[in-house]
C-alpha positions as CSV (number, residue, x, y, z in Angstrom):
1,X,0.0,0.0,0.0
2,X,1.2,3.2,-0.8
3,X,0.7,6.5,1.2
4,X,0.7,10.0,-0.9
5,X,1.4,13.3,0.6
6,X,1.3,17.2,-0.8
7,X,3.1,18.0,-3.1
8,X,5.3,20.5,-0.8
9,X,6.0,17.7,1.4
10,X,7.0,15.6,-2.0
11,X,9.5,18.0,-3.0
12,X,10.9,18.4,0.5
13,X,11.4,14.5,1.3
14,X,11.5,13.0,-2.6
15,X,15.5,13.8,-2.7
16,X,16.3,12.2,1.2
17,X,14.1,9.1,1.2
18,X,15.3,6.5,-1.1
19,X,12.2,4.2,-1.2
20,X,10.1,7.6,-2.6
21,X,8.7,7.4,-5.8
22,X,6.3,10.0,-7.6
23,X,6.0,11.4,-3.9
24,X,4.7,8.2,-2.8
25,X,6.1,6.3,0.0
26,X,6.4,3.0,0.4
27,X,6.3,2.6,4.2
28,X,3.4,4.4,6.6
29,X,6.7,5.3,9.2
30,X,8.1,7.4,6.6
31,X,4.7,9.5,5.8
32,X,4.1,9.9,9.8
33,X,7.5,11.5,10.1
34,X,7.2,13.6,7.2
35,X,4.3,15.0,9.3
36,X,5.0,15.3,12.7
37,X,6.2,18.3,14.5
38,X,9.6,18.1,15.2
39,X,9.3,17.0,18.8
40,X,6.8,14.6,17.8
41,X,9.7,13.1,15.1
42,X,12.4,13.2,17.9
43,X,9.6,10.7,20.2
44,X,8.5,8.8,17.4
45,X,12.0,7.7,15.9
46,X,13.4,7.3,20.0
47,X,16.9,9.1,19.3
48,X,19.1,8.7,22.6
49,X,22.2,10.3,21.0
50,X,21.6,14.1,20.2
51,X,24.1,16.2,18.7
52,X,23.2,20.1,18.9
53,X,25.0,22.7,16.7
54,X,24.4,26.3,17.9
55,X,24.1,27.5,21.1
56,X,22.8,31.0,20.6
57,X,19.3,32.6,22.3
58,X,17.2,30.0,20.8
59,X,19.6,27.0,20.3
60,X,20.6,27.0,24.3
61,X,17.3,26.7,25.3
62,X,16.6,24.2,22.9
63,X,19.3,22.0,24.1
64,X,18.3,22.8,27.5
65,X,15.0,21.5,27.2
66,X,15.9,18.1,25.2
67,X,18.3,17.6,27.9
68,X,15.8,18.1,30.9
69,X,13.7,15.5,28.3
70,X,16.5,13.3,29.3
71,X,18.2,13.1,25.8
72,X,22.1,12.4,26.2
73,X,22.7,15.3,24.6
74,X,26.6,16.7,23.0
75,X,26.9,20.3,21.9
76,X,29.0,22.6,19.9
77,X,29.4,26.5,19.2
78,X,32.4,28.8,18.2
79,X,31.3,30.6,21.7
80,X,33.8,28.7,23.8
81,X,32.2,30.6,26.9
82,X,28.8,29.5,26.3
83,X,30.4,25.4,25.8
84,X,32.1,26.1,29.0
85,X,28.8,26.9,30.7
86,X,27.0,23.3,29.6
87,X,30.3,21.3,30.4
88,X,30.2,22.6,34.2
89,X,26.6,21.5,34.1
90,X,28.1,18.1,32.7
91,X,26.7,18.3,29.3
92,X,29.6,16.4,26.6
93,X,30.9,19.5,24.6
94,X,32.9,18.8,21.0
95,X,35.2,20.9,19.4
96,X,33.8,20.2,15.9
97,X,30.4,19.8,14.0
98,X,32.6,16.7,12.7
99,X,32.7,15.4,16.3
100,X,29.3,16.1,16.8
101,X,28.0,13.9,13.8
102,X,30.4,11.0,14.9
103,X,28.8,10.6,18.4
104,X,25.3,11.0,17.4
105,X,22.4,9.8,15.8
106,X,20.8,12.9,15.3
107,X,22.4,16.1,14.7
108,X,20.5,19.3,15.3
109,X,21.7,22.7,13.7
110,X,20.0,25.9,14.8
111,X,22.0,28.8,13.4
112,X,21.7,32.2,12.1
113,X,21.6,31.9,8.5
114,X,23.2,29.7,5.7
115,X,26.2,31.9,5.6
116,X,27.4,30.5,9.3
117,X,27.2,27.0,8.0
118,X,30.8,25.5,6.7
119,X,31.7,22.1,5.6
């Protein structure tokens, strides 16, 4: 059975799931996370390993809260004072977005614009 969504949602997910076709999926898991919220996504697919890139006014306080959600929970910034902050609280910090993807199985970017993101 197949399970069609709009076509925004086609274009957004056709590139980055491999078993789409015509924006059709092929599995009902795929369609619900194309729809849920994203703490809804982070629930339904039980990531225990979160790896947060940006610590800035809205990026702290999101990794504050997945961590009080009892996520195990790594972070990076360029703000080495802000880092230093969540290692005294005991929170894993990494020196690279490269160490960040290694140790997790989700990684979570919140940064100010495209412009801030390097490879």
């Amino acid at each position: 059975m197949h399970y069609s969504v709009g076509d925004s949602w086609t274009y957004l997910f056709s590139a980055t799931v491999e078993s789409a076709s015509n924006g059709d999926f092929q599995r009902k898991e795929e369609v619900q996370l194309a729809l849920l919220t994203f703490p809804e996504a982070i629930e339904f697919l039980s990531f225990q390993n979160v790896g947060f890139i940006g610590l800035g006014n809205m990026g702290s306080r999101m990794a504050n809260n997945l961590i009080k959600a009892g996520y195990k929970v790594a972070v990076h910034d360029i703000n080495h004072e802000v880092m230093r902050m969540f290692a005294e609280r005991g929170v894993p910090t990494k020196e690279t977005p490269f160490e960040i993807a290694e140790t997790s199985d989700v990684v979570i970017t919140m940064l100010p614009s495209s412009s801030h993101v390097s490879l």
